[in-house]
SETOR-151483 format. One record per residue (C-alpha): residue number from 0; x, z, y; chain. Coordinates in steps of 0.25 Angstrom, whole numbers, plus 2048, in hexadecimal, padded with zeros to 3 digits. Each point is the difference from the previous one (the first is absolute). Layout:
N
node seq NUM	px X	pz Z	py Y	mol A
...
//
This chain:
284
node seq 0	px B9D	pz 154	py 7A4	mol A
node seq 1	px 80B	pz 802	py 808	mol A
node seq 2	px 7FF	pz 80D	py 809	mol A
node seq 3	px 80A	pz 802	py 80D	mol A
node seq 4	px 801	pz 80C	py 80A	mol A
node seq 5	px 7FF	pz 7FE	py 80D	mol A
node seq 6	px 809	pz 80B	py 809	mol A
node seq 7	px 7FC	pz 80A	py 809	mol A
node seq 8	px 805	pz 7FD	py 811	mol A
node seq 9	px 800	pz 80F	py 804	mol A
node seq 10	px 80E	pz 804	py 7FC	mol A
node seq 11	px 80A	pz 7F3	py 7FF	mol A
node seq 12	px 80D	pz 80B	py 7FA	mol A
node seq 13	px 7F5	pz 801	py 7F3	mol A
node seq 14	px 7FE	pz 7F0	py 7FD	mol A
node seq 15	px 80F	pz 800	py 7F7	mol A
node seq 16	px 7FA	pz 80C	py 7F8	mol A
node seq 17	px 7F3	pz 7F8	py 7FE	mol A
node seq 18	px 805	pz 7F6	py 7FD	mol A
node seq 19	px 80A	pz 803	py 7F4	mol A
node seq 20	px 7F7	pz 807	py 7FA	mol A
node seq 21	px 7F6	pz 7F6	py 802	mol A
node seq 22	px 80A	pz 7F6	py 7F9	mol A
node seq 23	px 801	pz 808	py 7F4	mol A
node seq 24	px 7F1	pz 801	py 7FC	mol A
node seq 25	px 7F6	pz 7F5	py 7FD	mol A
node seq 26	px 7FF	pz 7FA	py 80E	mol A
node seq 27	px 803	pz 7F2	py 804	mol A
node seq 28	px 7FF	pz 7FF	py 80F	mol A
node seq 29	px 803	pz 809	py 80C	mol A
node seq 30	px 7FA	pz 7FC	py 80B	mol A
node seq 31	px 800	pz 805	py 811	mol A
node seq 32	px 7F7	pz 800	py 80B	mol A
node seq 33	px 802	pz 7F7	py 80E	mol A
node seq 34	px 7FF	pz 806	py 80E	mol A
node seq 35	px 807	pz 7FF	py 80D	mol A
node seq 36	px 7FA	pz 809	py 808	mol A
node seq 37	px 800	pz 80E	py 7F6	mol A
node seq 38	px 809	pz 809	py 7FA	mol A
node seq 39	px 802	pz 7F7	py 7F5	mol A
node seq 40	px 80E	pz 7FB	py 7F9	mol A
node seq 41	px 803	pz 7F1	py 803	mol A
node seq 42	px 7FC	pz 7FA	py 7F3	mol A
node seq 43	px 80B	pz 7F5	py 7FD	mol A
node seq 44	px 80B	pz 80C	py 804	mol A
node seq 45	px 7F9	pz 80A	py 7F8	mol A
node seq 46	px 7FE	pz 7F6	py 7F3	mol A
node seq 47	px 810	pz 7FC	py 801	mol A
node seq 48	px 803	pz 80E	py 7FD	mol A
node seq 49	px 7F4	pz 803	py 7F6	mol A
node seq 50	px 804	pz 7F3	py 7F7	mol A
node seq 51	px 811	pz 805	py 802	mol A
node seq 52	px 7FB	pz 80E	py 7FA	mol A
node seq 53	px 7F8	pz 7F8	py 7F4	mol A
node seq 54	px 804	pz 7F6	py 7F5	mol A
node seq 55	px 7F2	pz 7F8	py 7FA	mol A
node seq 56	px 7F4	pz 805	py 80A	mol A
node seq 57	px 7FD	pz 7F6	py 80B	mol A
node seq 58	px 7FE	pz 803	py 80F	mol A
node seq 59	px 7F5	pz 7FA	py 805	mol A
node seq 60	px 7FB	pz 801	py 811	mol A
node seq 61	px 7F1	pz 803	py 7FF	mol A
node seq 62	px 7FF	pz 7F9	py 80A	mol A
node seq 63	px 80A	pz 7FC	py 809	mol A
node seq 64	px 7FB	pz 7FB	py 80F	mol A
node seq 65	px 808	pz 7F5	py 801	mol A
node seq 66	px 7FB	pz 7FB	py 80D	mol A
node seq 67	px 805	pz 80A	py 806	mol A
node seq 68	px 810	pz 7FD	py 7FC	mol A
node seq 69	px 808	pz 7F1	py 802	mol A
node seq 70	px 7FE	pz 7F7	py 7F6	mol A
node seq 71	px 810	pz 7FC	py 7FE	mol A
node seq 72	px 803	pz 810	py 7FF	mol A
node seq 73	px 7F5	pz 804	py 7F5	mol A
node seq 74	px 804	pz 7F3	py 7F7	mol A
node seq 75	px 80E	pz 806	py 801	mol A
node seq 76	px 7FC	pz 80E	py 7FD	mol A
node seq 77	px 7F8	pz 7FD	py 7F6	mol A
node seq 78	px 809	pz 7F5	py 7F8	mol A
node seq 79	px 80C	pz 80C	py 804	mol A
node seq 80	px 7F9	pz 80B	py 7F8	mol A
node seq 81	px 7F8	pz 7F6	py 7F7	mol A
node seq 82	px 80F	pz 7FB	py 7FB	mol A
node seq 83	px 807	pz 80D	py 7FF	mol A
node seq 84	px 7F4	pz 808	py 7F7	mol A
node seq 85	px 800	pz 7F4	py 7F7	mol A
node seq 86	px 7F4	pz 7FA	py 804	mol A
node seq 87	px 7F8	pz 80D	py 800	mol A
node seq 88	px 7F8	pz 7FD	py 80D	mol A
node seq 89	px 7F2	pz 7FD	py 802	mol A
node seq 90	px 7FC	pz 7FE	py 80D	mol A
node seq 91	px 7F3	pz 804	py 803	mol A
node seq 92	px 7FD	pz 7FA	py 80F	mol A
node seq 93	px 7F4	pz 801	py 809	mol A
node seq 94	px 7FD	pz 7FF	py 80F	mol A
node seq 95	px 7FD	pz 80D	py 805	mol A
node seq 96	px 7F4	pz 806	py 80A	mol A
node seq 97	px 806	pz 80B	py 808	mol A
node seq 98	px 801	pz 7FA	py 80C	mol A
node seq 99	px 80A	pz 80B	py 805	mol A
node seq 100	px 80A	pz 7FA	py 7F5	mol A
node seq 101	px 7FF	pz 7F2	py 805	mol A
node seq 102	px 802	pz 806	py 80F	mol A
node seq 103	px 80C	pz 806	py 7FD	mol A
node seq 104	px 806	pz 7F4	py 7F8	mol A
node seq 105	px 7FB	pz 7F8	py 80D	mol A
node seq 106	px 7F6	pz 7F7	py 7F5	mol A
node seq 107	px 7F2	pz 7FC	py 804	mol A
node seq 108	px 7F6	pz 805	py 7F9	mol A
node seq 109	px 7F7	pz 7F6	py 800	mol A
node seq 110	px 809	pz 7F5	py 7FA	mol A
node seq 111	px 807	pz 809	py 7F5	mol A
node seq 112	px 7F9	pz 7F6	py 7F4	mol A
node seq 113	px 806	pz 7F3	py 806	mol A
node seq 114	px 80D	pz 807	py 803	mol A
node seq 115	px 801	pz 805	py 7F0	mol A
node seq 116	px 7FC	pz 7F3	py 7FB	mol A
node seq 117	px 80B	pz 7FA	py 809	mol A
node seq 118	px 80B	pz 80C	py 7FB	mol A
node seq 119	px 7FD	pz 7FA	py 7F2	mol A
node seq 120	px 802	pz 7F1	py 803	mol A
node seq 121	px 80D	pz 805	py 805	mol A
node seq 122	px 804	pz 809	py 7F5	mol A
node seq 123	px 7FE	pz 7F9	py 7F4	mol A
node seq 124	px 807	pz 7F7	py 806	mol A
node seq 125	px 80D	pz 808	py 802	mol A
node seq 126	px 7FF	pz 804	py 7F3	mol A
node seq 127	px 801	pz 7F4	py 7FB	mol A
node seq 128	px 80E	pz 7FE	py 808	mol A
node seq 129	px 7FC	pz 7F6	py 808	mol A
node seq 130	px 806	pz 802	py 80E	mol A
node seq 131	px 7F8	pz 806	py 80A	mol A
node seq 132	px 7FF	pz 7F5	py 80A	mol A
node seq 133	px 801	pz 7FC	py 80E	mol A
node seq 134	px 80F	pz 801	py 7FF	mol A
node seq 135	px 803	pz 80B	py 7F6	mol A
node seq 136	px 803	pz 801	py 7F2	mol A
node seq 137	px 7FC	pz 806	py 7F3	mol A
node seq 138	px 7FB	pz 80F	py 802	mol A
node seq 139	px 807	pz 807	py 7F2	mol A
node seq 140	px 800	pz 807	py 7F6	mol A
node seq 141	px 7F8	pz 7F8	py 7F7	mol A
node seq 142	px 7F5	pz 80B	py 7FA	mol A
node seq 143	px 802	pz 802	py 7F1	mol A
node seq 144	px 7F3	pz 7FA	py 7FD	mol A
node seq 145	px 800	pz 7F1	py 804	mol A
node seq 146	px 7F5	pz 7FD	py 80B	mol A
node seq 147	px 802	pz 80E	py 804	mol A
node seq 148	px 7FB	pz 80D	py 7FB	mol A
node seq 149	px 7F2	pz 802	py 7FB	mol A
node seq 150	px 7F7	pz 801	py 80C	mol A
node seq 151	px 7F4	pz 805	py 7FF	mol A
node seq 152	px 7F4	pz 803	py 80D	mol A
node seq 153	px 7F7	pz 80A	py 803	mol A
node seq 154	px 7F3	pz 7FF	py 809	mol A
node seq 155	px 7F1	pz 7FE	py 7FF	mol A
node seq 156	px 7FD	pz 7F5	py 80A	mol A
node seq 157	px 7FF	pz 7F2	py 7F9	mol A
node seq 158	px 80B	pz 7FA	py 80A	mol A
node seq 159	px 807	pz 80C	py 7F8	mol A
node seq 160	px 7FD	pz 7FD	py 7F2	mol A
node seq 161	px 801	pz 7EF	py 802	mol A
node seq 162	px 80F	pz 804	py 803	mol A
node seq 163	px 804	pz 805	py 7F2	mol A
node seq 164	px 7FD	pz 7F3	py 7F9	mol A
node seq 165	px 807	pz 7F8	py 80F	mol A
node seq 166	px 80C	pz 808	py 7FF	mol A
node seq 167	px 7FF	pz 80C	py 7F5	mol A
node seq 168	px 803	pz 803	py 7F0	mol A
node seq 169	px 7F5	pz 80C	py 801	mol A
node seq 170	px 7F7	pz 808	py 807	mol A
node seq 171	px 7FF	pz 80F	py 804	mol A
node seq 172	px 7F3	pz 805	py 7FF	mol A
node seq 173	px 800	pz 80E	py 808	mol A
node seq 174	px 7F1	pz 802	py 7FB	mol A
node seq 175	px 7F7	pz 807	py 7F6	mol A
node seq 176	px 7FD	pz 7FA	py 7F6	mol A
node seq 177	px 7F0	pz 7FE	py 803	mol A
node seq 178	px 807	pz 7F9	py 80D	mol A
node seq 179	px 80C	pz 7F8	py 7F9	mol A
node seq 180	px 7F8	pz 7F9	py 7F6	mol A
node seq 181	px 7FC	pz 7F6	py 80D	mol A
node seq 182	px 80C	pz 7FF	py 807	mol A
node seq 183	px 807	pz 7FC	py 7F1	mol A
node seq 184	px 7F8	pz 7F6	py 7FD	mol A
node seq 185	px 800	pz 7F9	py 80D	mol A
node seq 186	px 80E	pz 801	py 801	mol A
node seq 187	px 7FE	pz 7F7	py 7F0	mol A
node seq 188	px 7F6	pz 7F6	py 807	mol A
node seq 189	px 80B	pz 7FE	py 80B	mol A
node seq 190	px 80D	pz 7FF	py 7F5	mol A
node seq 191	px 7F8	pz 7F5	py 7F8	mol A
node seq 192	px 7FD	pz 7F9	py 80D	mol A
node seq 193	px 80C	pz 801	py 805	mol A
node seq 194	px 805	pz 7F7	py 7F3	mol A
node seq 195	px 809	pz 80C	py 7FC	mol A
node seq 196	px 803	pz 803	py 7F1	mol A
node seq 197	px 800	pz 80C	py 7F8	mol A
node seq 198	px 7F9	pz 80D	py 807	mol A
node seq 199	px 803	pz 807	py 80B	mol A
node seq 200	px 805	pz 80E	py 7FE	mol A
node seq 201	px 7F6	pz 80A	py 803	mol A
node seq 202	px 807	pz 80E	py 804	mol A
node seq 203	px 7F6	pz 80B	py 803	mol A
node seq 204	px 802	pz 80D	py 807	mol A
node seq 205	px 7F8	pz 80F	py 800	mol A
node seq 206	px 804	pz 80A	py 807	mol A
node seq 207	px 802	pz 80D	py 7F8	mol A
node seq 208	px 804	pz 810	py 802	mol A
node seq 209	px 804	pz 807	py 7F3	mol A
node seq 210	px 803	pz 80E	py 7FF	mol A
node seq 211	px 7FD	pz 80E	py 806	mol A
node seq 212	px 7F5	pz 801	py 809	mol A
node seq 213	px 80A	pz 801	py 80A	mol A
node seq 214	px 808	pz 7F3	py 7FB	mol A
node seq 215	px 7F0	pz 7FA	py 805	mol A
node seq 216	px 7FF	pz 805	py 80D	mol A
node seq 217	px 80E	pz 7FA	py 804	mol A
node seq 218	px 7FC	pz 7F5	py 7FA	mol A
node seq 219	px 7F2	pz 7FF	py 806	mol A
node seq 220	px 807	pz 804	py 80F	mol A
node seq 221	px 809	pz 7F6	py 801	mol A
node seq 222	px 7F8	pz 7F4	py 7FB	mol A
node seq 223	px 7F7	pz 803	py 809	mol A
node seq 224	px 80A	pz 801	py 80A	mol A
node seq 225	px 804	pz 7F3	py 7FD	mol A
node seq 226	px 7F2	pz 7F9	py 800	mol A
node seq 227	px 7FB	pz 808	py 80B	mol A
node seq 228	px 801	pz 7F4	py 80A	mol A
node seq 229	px 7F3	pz 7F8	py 7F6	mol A
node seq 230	px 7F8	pz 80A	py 804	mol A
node seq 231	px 7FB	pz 801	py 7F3	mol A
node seq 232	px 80C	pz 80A	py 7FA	mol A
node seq 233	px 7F8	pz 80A	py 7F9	mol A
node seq 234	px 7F8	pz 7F6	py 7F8	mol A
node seq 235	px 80D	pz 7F9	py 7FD	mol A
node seq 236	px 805	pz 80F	py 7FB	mol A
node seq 237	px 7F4	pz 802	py 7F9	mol A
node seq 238	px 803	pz 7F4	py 7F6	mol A
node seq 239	px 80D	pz 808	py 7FB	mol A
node seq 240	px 802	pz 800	py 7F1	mol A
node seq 241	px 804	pz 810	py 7FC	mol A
node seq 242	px 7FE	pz 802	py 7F2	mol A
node seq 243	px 805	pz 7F9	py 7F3	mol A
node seq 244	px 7F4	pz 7FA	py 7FC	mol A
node seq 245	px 7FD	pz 7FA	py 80F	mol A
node seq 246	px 80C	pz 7F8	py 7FF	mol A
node seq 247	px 7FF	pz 7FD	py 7EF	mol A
node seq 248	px 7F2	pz 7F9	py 804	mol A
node seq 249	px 804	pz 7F9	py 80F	mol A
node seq 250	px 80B	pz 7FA	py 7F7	mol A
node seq 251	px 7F5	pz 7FC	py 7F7	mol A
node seq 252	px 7F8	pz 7F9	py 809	mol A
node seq 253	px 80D	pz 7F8	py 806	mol A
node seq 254	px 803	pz 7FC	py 7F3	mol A
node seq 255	px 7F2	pz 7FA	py 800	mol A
node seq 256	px 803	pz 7F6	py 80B	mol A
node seq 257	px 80C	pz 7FD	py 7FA	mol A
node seq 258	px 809	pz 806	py 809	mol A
node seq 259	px 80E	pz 7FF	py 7FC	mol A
node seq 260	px 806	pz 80D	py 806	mol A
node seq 261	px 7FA	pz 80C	py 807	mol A
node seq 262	px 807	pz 806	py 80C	mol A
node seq 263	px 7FE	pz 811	py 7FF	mol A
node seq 264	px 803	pz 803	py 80E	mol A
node seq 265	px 804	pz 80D	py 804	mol A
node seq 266	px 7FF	pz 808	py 80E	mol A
node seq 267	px 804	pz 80F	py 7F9	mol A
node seq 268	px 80F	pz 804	py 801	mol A
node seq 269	px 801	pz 808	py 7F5	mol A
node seq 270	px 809	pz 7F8	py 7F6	mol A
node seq 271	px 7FB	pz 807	py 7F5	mol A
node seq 272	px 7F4	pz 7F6	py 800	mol A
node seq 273	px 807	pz 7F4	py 7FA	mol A
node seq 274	px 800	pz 806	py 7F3	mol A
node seq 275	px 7F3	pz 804	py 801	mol A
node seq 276	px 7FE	pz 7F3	py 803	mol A
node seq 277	px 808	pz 7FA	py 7F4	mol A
node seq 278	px 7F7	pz 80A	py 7F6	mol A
node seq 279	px 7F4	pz 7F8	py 803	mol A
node seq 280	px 805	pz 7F2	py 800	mol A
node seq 281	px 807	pz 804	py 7F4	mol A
node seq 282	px 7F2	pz 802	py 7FA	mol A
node seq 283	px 7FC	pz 7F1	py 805	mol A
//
């Protein structure tokens, strides 16, 4: 199984620390959250820096709302920081439900699906190096990986799901594992129908705190913060993984449903949780 770490939004200055020595333990993935409207580091900006301050982990956005950005831009972006980490880049895409986001990006709401499926058409495109069209050229640089990095989407909807086999190598399953089981296995059903080969890459993510009791409550306060429009924060909270054993047997369980990888997202600051964190998987 491989294990990656998701990293913590409250304090941007921490993530090269993070992620150095997250990239001298046993992780494969780093991975960072998606908001417009919160005090939250631009992902693509962020993971730029992250992959320049490591040499084998890969950055992954978990998940980036692409509807609320320009198609031509994100291809280049992505292909930009996809070629200079050496093809390190998953990109983890989904459409967002904060409708304060999409106001502020001036993006309806209500069409954010149809608007994502139409991004893809044109960024696979791009990465491809076909021009863009309607009078202008090819967008450059080529990604490292042909086609375009991995992409990979989250959501639970089955518009949402019918998109990874359309336009996806993976799916992100942001659910326990009683939950995932479901939403993997339809994701499957679609993939076969779609006529695609091989299997979809199935990355699952739990958030964890792991630590001092104090290390917990930062934790606990700022995922609760950031869930707080769901209206269901506290029972989000409340699925926290804090001990060794929780995350030893939710790890189990993924592995059970064949996950491929399983995302450890953190919401605590305290650096000191990454090698916590690598113990345990270490144990795995």
């Amino acid at each position: 199984m491989n294990v990656g770490l998701g990293l913590p939004i409250s304090d941007p200055a921490a993530l090269l620390d993070w992620a150095r020595r997250a990239d001298a333990g046993p992780f494969t993935t780093l991975g960072l959250l998606d908001r417009l409207v919160y005090d939250n580091p631009e992902p693509l900006t962020a993971l730029a820096l992250v992959a320049g301050a490591t040499t084998r982990v890969r950055v992954q956005t978990e998940v980036l709302l692409a509807p609320l950005r320009e198609p031509a831009l994100l291809a280049k972006q992505a292909a930009t920081l996809d070629r200079m980490s050496g093809g390190r880049l998953v990109l983890g895409l989904g459409v967002g439900g904060r409708e304060d986001d999409h106001l502020v990006a001036g993006t309806d709401l209500r069409t954010r699906g149809r608007r994502l499926d139409e991004q893809l058409a044109v960024m696979r495109r791009l990465w491809s190096g076909e021009p863009y069209g309607d009078g202008a050229g090819m967008i450059g640089p080529l990604p490292a990986r042909p086609g375009g990095p991995e992409v990979l989407f989250g959501g639970f909807q089955p518009a949402a799901l019918a998109r990874v086999a359309r336009w996806g190598d993976g799916f992100l399953a942001a659910a326990a594992p009683s939950w995932a089981g479901g939403l993997i296995d339809t994701v499957r059903r679609f993939w076969q129908e779609a006529g695609r080969s091989g299997e979809p890459r199935i990355v699952a993510q739990v958030n964890v705190a792991l630590g001092s009791e104090d290390v917990v409550t930062d934790a606990r306060t700022a995922m609760g913060a950031y869930y707080e429009f769901t209206g269901m924060a506290e029972r989000m909270v409340a699925g926290m993984l804090t001990t060794p054993g929780q995350i030893r047997e939710c790890v189990a369980q993924y592995t059970e449903l064949g996950v491929d990888e399983v995302m450890l997202y953190c919401y605590g600051r305290d650096p000191g949780q990454v090698d916590r964190l690598a113990d345990v998987v270490s144990t795995l």
